[in-house]
Steps between C-alpha positions, in 0.01 A plus 500: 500500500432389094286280477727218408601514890140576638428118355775347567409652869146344453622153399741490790259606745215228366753260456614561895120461594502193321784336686379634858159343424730158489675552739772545270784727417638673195857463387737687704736573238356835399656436107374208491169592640474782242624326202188335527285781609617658164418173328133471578437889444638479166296209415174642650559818268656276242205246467238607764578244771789472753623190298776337709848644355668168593277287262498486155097611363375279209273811368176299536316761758330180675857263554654850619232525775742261697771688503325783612653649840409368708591176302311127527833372606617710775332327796661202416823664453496706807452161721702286338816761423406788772459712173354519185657463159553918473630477858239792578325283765658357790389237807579777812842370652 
């Protein structure tokens, strides 16, 4: 496994325990699902934090703290859309 897969494998499986904890579900369209995986590994390596790949980061460290995976907004998003803006999280059917 490189290690390119071994976090991607990491993400996925935090990100998993992060929707179970919710009583949530991640997206069943495994693309989908690792499009955005990809997305927040790259930024972690890229800038140090799993920056949400679905927002756009201003480059001040402190602003980009809310767009940090899990984002401020997702909550929200999750009960008032059954998913969040990166359609990682979703309400359980």
């Amino acid at each position: 496994m490189t290690e390119e897969n071994a976090d991607q494998a990491d993400m996925l499986k935090w990100a998993k325990g992060y929707a179970h904890k919710h009583g949530w579900t991640l997206n069943t369209d495994e693309k989908q699902l690792m499009t955005v995986i990809r997305g927040l590994v790259r930024n972690k390596t890229k800038f140090g934090r799993p920056y949400c790949p679905c927002r756009i980061r201003s480059g001040d460290e402190e602003k980009d703290r809310a767009i940090e995976c899990p984002c401020i907004f997702h909550k929200e998003e999750v009960a008032k859309q059954g998913h969040c803006h990166c359609n990682l999280y979703y309400k359980e059917p």
